[in-house]
N, C-alpha and C positions, 0 to 999 in steps of 0.2 A: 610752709614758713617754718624756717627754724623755731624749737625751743631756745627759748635764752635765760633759761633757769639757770641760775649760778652754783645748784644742788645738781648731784645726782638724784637719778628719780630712786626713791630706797625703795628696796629690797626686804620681802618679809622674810622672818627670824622665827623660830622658837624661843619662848621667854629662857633668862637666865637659870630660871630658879628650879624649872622642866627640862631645861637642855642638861642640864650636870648631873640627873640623874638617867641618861640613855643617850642612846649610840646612833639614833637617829641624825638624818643629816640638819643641820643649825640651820644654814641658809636656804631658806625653800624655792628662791628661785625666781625670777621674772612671769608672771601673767603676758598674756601675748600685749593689752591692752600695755603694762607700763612698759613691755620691748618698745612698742611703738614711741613712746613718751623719750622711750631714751634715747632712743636711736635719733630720734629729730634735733638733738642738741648737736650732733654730727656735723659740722657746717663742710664737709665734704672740700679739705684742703688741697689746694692744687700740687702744693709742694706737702707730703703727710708726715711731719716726723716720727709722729706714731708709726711708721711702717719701719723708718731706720729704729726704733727702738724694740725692736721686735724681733728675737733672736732666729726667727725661721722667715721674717718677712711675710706674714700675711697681709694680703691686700684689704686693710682695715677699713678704709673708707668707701670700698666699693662694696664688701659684706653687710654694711651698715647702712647703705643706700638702698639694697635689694630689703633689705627688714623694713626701708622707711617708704617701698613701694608693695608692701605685702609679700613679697616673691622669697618666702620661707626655704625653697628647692635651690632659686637663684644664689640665695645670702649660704646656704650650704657649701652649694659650688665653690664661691670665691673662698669659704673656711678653710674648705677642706684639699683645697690647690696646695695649700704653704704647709697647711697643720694637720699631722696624722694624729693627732690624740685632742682634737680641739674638747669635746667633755669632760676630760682631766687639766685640762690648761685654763677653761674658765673657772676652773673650783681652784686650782693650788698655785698657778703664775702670782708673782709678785708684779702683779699689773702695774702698782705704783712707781717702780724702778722702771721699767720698761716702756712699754705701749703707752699706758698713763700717763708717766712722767713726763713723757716729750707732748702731749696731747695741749694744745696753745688755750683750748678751755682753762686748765690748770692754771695759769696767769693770773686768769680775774675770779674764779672761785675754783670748782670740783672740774676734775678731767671730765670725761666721758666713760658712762661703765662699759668700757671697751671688754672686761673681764664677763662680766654680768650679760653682757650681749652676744659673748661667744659663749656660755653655756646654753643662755635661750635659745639659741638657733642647734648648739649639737644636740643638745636633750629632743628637740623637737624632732629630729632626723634618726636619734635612735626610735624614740618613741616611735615613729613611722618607717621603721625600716629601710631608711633609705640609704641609699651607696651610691655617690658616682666614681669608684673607682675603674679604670679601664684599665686591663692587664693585655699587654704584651704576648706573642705565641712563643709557648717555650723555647728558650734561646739553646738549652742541650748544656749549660753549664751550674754548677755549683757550689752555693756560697754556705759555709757555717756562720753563726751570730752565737755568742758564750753572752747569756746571758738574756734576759726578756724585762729588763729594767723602760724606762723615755728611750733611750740609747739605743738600746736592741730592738724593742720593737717598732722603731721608728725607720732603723736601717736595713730591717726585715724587710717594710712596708712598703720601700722605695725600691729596694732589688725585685721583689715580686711584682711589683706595676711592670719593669722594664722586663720580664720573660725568665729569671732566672730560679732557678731551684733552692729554695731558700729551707735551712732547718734551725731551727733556734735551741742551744740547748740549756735548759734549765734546772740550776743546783734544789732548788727547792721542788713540793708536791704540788704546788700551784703559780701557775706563771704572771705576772708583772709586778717583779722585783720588788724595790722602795717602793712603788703603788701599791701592793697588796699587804707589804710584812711592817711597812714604815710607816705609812700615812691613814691614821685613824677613819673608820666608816662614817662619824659626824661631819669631816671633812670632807672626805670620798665613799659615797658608797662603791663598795666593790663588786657590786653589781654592774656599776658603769665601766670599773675596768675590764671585766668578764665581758662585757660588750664590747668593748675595743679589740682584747684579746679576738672572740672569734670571729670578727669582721676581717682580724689577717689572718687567719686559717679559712677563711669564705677569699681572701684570695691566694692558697693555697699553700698559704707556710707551713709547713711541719712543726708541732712543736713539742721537742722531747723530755719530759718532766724526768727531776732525781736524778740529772745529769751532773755530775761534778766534772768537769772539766779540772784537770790537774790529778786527778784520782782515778776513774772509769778509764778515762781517755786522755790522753797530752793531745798538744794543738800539731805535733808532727804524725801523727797516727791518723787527724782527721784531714790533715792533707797529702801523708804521703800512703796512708794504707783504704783510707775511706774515699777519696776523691774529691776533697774537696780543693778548690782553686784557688779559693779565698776567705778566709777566717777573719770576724770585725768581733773584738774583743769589747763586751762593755759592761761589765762585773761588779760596778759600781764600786763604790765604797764602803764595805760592810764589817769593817775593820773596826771595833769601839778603840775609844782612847780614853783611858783613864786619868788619876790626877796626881798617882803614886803618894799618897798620902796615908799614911799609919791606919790599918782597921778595913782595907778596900777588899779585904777578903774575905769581913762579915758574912755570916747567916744573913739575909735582908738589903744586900748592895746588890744592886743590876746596874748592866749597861743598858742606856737607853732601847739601844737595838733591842735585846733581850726581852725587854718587857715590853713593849712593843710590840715586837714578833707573838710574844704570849698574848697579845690583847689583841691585833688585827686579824694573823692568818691562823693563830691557834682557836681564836675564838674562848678567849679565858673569861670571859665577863659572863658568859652563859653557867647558868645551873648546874653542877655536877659535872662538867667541863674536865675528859681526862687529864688535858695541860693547867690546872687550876694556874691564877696568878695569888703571887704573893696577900695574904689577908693582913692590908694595914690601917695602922689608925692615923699618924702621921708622919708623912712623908715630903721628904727632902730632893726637890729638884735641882740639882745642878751645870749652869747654864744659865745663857739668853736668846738662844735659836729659836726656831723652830720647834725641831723635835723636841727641844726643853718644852716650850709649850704644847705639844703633842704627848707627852709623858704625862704633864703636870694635871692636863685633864682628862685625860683616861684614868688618875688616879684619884680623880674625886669622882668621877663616876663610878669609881669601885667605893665609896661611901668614906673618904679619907680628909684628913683636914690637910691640906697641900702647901707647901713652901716653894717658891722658887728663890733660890740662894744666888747670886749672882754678883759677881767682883767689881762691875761698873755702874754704872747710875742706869737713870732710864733712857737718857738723851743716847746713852751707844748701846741697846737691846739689839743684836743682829735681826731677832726675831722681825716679821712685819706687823707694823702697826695694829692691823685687823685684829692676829693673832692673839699680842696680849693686848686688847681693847677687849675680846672674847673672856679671856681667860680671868682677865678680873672682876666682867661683868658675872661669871663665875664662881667666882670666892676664893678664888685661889690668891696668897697673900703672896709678894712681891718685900724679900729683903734683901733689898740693894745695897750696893760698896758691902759684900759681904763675903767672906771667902773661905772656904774650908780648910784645916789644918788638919785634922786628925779626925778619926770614926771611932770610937766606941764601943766596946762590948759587954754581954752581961757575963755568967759564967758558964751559959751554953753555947756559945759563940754567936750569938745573935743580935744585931745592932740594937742598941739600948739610947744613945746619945750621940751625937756632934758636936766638937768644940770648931769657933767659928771668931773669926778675928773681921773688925770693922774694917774697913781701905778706905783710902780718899785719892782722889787722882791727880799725878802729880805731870812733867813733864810728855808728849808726845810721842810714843814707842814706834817700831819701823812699821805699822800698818796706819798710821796718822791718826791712832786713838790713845787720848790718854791714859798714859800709862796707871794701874790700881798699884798703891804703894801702903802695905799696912800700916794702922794707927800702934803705934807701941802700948800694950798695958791695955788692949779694947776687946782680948779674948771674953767671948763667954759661949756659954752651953745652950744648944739646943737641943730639945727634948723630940728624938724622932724615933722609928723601928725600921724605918726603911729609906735607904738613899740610891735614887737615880742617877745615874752620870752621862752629863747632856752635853760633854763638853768637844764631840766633834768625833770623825772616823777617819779611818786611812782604806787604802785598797788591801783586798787579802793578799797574802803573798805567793795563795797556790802556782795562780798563772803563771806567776816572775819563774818563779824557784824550778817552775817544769818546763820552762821553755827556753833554750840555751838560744842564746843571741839578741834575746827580747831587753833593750836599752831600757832601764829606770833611771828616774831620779833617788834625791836624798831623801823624800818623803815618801818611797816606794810607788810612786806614779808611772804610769807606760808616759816613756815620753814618744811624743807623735810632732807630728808638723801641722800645719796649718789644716793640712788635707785629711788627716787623719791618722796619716802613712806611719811605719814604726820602723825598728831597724831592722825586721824580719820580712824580706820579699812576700807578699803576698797575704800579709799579717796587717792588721789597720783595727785602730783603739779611738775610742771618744766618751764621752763623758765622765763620768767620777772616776772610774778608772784612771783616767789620764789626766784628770785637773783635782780629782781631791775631792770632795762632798760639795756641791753646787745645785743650783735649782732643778726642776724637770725641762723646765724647757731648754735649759742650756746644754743638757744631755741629749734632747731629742733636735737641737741642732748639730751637735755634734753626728750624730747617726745619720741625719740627714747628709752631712758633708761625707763622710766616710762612703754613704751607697754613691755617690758620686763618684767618688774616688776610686771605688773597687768597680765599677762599671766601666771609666776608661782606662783603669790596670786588665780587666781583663776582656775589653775589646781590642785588647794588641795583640791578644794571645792566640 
């Protein structure tokens, strides 16, 4: 009999006041006991719109049925049909825009924790070692992947199912991209990535760390001098973008990425930590993403009094809900319609202050949000030592700049097609790279389409 609870069943937590100070993960996870709870609110749709809201199409309703018949192996299977990273997709998906959002529970109270039930069942399957991946007998061809981001190791994962020789190369000393250098261990532990990771080299990817593609090697070297046949570009977006505002060249300014990078894969929050992070008292996030709030509380767990600065209200926060619902139960303080002008310095060049002007928003800008239009005469100073900038990335320019033929746009994106395809025979891009900074799963749909792509480009061959 269905659950007709109009709640999700909740999920335990680490208190606020314990979570801000450690790196530990926040959400601890479903009990098999409230899986089951949850999963019964599932009324198993004949028509699923949860599945059209689902950028890789997992068969939702059927995963969710095998949890509400016990069959932990069975609910894996149908996961792990659609989804190569379903352990990172139940921690980081934007459940609510997606899966959730179309979910007909949503209607009359809470969706389904479609999110929450795809971690319980992956955790379960690493926890027990399990794989139903079935690989193909080597086909005798070979594919390069630039990059081991959702994108790359998702397009990896579907070329090695089908038989081909897959090598992934990787600009950094540890591989999954945004997963390991972007997205905080209280979110992800990176433990769980490192289990994604070698579950594709268990089915036999190569994977070449401190690989700079554009420097080491150009993409005509690894197809016309190394052999490869097909090259799928997915480099993400690792390009910070600043605000061009007076002072951004301070002692105490980072890009997001930057510090970040120093808190996820440097490991700076540890003791005596060769790569220390910045030692601040308070700090100036700016942004409403995301990784604004992935900044903002890595930097009170560095023992900081935290600002997020932000130009619109809270009604247009890009970030997801959860996130800042997290970050304030937090104590990280939220000043809104607020906007930077100018940064600050003492007389050693080190961020001393931010001058900060009020906005109120006025007419509808080309992205259908209200435009921020500052208050005349509403400047005043805030008193900080360190300023993050949260306000978004581009693609690097290595790839473009080394690879003669490869079509960009005006915001330095690979432009591609629908399939993946680029202007260069046998060259094929998806994810950030080619749309701009975008979620994981819309990355690791994109790699999905792309192995397709390079699978019937190079069965003509």
């Amino acid at each position: 009999m269905a659950n007709m609870s109009l709640e999700k069943t909740k999920m335990n937590e680490q208190a606020p006041e314990v979570r801000n100070k450690n790196y530990s993960e926040v959400a601890l996870g479903y009990t098999h006991e409230q899986a089951l709870n949850e999963a019964s609110r599932c009324l198993n749709c004949k028509n699923p719109a949860c599945v059209k809201g689902c950028p890789v199409n997992v068969p939702i309703p059927q995963f969710i049925k095998k949890i509400q018949e016990g069959d932990m192996q069975g609910a894996y299977e149908e996961l792990s049909s659609a989804n190569a990273l379903p352990a990172i997709c139940g921690r980081v998906c934007p459940q609510e825009n997606q899966c959730e959002g179309k979910c007909v529970r949503g209607i009359k109270g809470e969706p389904v924790g479609i999110g929450r039930l795809e971690r319980f069942v992956a955790d379960w399957a690493l926890e027990n070692d399990v794989s139903t991946a079935k690989v193909a007998p080597p086909n005798g061809k070979k594919v390069a992947v630039i990059g081991s981001g959702p994108a790359g190791l998702t397009c990896a994962g579907e070329l090695a199912k089908k038989g081909y020789s897959v090598t992934i190369f990787e600009a950094f000393h540890v591989a999954g991209g945004v997963l390991s250098y972007g997205i905080p261990e209280f979110r992800l532990p990176k433990a769980i990535v490192q289990k994604e990771v070698d579950n594709l080299r268990k089915l036999g990817v190569d994977i070449e760390l401190n690989m700079v593609i554009g420097k080491i090697l150009s993409i005509d070297e690894l197809m016309d001098e190394m052999g490869y046949q097909a090259v799928f570009i997915g480099t993400g977006a690792g390009l910070p973008n600043f605000m061009k505002i007076p002072g951004e060249s301070l002692v105490g300014v980072f890009s997001a990425n930057e510090y970040l990078t120093r808190i996820n894969l440097m490991k700076a929050y540890r003791e005596n930590n060769p790569t220390p992070v910045f030692e601040s008292k308070k700090v100036a996030v700016l942004g409403g993403g995301n990784v604004a709030m992935d900044a903002a509380r890595c930097a009170k767990r560095q023992g900081a009094d935290v600002h997020i600065v932000y130009r619109r209200g809270e009604a247009e926060l890009p970030a997801r809900a959860e996130e800042v619902h997290h970050a304030k139960e937090e104590g990280i303080i939220f000043d809104l319609l607020c906007n930077p002008v100018a940064i600050e310095g003492d007389d050693k060049g080190r961020v001393k202050s931010m001058k900060v002007i009020r906005m109120e928003l006025g007419e509808p800008d080309a992205s259908g949000r209200r435009r921020p239009v500052p208050i005349e005469g509403s400047e005043f100073e805030m008193d900080v030592d360190t300023v993050i900038v949260a306000i978004g990335t581009s693609p690097n320019p290595l790839i473009r700049s080394t690879t003669p033929g490869l079509d960009t746009n005006n915001r330095g994106c690979i432009t591609t097609g629908e399939d993946g395809t680029t202007s260069r025979e046998g060259v094929f891009a998806g994810g950030d790279a080619s749309t701009g900074a975008a979620t994981v799963i819309l990355a690791m749909g994109a790699g999905k389409t792309a192995a397709k792509s390079i699978d019937e480009y190079l069965q003509k061959k």
